[in-house]
MDAnalysis code that builds the backbone (N, CA, C; Angstrom):
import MDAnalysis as mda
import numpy as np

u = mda.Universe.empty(357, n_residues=119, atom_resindex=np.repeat(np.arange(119), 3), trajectory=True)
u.add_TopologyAttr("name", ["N", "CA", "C"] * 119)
u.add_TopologyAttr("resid", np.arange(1, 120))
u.add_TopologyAttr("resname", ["UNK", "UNK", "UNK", "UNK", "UNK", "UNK", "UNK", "UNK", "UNK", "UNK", "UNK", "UNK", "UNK", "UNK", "UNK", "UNK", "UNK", "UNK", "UNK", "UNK", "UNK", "UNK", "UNK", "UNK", "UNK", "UNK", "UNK", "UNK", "UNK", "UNK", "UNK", "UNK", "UNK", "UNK", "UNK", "UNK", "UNK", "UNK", "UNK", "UNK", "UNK", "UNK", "UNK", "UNK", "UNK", "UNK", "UNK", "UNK", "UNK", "UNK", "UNK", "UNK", "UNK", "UNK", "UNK", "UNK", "UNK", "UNK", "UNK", "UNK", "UNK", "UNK", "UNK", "UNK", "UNK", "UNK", "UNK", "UNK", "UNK", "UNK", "UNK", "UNK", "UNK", "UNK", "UNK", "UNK", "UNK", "UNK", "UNK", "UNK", "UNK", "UNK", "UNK", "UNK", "UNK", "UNK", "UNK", "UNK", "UNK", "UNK", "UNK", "UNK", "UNK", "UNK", "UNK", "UNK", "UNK", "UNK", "UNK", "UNK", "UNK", "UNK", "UNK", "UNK", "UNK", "UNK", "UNK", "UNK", "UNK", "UNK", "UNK", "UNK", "UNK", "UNK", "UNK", "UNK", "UNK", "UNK", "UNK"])
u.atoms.positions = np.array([
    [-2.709, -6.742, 215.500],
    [-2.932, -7.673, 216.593],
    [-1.967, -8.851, 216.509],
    [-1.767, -9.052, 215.455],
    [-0.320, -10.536, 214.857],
    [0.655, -10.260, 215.786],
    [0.943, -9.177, 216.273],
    [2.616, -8.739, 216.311],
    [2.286, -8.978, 217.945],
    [1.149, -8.201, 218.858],
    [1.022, -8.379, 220.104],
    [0.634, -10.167, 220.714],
    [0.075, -10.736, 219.418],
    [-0.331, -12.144, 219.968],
    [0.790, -12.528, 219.654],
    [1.689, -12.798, 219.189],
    [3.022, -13.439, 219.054],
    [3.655, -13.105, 220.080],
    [4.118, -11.802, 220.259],
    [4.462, -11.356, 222.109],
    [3.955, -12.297, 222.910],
    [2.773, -12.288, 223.043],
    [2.146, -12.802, 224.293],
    [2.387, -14.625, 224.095],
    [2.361, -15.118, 223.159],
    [2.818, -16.212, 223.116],
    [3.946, -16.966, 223.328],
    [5.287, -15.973, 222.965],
    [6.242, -16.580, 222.905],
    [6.809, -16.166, 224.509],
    [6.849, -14.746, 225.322],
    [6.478, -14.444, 226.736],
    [5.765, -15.360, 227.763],
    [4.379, -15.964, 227.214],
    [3.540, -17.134, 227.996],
    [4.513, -18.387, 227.725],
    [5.141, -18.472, 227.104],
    [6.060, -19.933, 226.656],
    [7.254, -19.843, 227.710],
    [7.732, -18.788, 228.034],
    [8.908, -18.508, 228.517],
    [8.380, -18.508, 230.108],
    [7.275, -18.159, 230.386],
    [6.938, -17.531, 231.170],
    [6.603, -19.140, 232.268],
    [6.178, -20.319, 231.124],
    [5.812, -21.400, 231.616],
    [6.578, -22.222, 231.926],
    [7.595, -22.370, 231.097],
    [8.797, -22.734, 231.477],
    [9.528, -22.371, 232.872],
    [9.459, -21.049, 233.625],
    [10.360, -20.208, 234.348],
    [9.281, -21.109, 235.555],
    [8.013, -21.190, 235.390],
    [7.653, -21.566, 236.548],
    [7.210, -22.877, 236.680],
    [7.175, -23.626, 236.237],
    [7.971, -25.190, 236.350],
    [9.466, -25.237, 236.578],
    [10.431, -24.198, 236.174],
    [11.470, -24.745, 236.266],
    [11.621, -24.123, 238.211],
    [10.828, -23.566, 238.756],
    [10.745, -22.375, 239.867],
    [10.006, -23.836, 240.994],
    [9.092, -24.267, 240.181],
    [8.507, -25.791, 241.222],
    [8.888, -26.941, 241.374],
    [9.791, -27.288, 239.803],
    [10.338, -28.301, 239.759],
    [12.019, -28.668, 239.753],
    [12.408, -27.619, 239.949],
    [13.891, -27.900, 240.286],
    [13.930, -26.769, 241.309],
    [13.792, -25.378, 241.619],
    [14.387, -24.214, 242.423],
    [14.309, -24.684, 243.568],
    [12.491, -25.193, 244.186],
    [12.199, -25.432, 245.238],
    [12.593, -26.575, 245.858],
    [12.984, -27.518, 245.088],
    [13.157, -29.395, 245.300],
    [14.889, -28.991, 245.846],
    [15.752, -27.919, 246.021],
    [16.920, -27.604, 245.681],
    [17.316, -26.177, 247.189],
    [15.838, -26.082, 247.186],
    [16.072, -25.323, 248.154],
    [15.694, -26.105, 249.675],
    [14.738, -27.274, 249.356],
    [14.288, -27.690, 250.587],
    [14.731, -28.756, 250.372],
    [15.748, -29.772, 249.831],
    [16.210, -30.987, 249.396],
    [17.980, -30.848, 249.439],
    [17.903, -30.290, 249.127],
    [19.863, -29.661, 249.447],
    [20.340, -28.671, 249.494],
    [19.326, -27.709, 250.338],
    [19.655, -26.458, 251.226],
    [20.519, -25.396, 250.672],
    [19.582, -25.148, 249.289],
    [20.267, -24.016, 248.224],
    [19.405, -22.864, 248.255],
    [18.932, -21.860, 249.136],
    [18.350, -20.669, 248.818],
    [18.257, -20.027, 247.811],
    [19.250, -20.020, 246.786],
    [19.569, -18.847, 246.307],
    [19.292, -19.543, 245.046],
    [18.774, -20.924, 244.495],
    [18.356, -21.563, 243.433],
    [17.303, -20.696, 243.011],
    [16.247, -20.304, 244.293],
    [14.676, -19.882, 244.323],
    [15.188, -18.336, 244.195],
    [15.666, -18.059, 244.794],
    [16.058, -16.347, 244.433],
    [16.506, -16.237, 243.557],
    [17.438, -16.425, 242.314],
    [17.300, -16.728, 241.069],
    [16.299, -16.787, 239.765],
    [15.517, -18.077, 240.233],
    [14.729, -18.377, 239.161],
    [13.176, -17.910, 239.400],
    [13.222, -17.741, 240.783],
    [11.812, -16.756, 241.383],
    [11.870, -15.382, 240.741],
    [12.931, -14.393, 240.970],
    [13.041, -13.237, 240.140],
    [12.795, -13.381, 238.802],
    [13.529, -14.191, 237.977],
    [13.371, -14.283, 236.490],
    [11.567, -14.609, 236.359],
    [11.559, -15.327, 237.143],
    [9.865, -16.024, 236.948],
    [8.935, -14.623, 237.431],
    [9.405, -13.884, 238.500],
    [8.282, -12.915, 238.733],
    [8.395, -11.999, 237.362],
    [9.437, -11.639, 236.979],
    [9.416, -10.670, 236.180],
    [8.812, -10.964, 234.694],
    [8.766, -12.383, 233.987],
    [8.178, -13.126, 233.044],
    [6.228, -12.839, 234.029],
    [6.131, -13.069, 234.614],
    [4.923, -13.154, 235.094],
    [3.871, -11.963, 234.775],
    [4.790, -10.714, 235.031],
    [4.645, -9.300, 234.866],
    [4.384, -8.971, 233.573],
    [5.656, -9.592, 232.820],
    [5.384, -9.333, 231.368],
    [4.132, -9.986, 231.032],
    [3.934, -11.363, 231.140],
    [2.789, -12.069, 230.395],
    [1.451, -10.959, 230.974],
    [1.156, -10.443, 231.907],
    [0.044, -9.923, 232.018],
    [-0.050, -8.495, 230.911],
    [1.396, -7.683, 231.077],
    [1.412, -6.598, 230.270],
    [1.199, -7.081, 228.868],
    [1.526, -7.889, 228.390],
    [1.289, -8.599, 227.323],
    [-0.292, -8.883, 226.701],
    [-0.684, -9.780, 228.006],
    [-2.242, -9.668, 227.669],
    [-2.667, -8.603, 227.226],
    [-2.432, -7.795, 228.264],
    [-3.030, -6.368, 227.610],
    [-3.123, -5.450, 226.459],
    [-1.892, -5.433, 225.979],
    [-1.795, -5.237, 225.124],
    [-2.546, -6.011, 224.104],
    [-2.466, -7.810, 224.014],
    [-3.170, -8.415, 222.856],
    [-4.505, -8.078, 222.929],
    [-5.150, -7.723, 224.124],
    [-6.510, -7.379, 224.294],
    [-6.800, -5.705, 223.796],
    [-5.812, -4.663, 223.846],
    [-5.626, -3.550, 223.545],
    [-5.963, -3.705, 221.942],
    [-5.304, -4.975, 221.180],
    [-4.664, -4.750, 219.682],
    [-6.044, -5.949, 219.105],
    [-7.276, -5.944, 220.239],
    [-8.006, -6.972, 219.450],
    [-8.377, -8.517, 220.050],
    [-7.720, -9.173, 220.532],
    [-7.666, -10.628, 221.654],
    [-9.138, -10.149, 222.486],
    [-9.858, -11.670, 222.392],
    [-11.193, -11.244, 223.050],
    [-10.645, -11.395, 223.983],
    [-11.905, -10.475, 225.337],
    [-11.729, -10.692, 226.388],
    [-11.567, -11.829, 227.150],
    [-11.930, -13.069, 226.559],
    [-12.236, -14.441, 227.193],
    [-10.629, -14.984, 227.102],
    [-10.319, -14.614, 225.926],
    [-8.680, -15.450, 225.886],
    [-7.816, -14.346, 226.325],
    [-7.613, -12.961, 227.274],
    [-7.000, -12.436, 227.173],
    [-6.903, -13.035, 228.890],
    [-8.531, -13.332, 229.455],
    [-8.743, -13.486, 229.978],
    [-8.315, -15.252, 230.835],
    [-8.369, -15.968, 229.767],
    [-7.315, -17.132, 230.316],
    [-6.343, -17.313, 230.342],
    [-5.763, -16.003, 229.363],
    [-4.320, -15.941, 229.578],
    [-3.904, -15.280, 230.831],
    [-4.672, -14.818, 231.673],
    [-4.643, -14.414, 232.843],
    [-4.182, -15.406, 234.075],
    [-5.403, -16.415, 233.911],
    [-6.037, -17.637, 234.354],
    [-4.522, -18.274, 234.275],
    [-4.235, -18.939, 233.037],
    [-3.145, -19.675, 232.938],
    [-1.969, -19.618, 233.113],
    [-1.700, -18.262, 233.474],
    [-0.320, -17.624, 234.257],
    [-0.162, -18.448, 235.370],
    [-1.345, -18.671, 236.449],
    [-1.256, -18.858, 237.722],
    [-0.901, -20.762, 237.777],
    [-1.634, -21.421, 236.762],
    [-1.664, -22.729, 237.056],
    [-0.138, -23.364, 236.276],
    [0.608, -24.257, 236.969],
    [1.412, -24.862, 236.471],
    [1.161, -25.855, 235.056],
    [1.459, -25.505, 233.390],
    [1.478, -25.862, 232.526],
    [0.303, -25.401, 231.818],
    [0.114, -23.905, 232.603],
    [-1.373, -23.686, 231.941],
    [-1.027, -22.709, 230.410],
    [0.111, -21.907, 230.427],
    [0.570, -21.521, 229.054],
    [1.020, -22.155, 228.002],
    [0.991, -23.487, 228.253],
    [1.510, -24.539, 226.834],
    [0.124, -24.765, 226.389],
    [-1.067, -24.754, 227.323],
    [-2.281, -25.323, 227.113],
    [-3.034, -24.389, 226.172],
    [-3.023, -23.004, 226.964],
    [-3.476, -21.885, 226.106],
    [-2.862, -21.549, 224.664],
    [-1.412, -22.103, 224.598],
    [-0.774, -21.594, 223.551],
    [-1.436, -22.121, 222.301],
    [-2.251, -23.290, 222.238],
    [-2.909, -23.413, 220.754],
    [-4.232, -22.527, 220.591],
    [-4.666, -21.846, 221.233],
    [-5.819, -20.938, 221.049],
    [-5.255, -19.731, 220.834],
    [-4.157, -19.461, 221.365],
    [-3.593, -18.165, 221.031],
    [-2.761, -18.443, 219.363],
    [-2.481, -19.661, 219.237],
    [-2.304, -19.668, 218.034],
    [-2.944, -19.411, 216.658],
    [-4.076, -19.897, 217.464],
    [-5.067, -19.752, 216.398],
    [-5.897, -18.325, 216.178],
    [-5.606, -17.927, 217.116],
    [-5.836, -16.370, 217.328],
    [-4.929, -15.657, 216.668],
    [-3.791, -16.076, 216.411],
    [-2.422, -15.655, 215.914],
    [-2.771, -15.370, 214.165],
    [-3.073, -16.435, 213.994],
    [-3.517, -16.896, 212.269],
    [-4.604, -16.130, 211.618],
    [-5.408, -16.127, 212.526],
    [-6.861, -15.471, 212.072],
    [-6.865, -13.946, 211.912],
    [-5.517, -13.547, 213.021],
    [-5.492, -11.537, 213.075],
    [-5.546, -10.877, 211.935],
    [-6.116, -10.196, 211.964],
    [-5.333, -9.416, 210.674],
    [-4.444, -8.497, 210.851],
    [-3.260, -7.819, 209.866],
    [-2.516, -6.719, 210.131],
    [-1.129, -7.507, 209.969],
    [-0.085, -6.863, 210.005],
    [0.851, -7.284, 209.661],
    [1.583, -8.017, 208.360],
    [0.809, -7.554, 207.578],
    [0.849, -8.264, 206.004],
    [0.896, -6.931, 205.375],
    [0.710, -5.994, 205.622],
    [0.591, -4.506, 204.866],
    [-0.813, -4.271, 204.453],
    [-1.711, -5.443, 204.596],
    [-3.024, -4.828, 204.567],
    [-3.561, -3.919, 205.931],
    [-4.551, -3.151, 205.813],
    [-5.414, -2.979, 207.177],
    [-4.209, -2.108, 208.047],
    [-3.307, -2.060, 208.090],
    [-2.336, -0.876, 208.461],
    [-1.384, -1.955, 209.687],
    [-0.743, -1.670, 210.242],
    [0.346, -2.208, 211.573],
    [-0.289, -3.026, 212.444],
    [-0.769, -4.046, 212.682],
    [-0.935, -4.814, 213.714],
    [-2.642, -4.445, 213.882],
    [-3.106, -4.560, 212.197],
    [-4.281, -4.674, 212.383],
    [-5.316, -3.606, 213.081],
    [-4.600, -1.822, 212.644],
    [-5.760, -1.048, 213.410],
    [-6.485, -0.736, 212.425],
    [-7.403, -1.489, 211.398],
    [-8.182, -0.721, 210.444],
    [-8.358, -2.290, 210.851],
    [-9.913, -2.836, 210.794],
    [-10.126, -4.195, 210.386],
    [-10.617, -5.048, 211.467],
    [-9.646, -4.564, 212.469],
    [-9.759, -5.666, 213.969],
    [-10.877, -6.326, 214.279],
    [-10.561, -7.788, 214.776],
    [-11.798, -8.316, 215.148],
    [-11.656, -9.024, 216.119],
    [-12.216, -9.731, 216.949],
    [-11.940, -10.128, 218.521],
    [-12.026, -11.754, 217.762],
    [-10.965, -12.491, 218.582],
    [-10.836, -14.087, 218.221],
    [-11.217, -14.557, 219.845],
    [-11.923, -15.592, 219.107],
    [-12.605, -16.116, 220.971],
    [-11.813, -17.831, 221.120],
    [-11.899, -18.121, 222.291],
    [-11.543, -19.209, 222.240],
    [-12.252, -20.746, 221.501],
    [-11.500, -21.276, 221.116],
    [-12.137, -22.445, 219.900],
    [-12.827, -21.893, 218.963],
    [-12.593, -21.049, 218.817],
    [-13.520, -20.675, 217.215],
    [-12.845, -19.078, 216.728],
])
């Protein structure tokens, strides 16, 4: 589960970035000094980060991630700065996994246990 919550973290990081940078400069650029192609740009990169972060979830939820945080990682895709917010619960979700140490086998399939949010 270590290896898929790190995915999904460092993807949700990228992913948060792409869409602030998509509200706060693409659009201010497209309707402020008549650049279309700012938003067609950083809209593509941002849809396709968007895509990933959900495939991502899935997977962390596949490899163990409770439903509740796989589940705000859902949530926090949509809201502007909502993946920096989530990123300390997924951290801590990160820490707690097991697998990836050579115990319990690859990413934690002998062992798994669901990490919930705040605790």
């Amino acid at each position: 589960m270590k290896r898929a919550v790190r995915a999904l973290r460092v993807i949700g990081l990228v992913e948060g970035v792409s869409f602030l940078l998509l509200l706060g400069v693409a659009m201010p650029l497209k309707y402020a000094a008549g650049m279309p192609g700012a938003v067609t740009v950083v809209g593509w990169a941002h849809g396709l980060l968007f895509i990933a972060l959900w495939a991502a979830a899935g997977w962390a939820w596949k490899k163990g991630l409770s439903e509740n945080l796989a589940g705000l990682t859902l949530v926090a895709s949509v809201l502007p700065g909502g993946p920096f917010v989530l990123d300390r619960w997924l951290k801590r979700a990160e820490e707690g996994a097991d697998g990836g140490d050579g115990e319990g086998g690859e990413d934690g399939e002998a062992g798994e246990r669901r990490v919930e949010p705040g605790g």
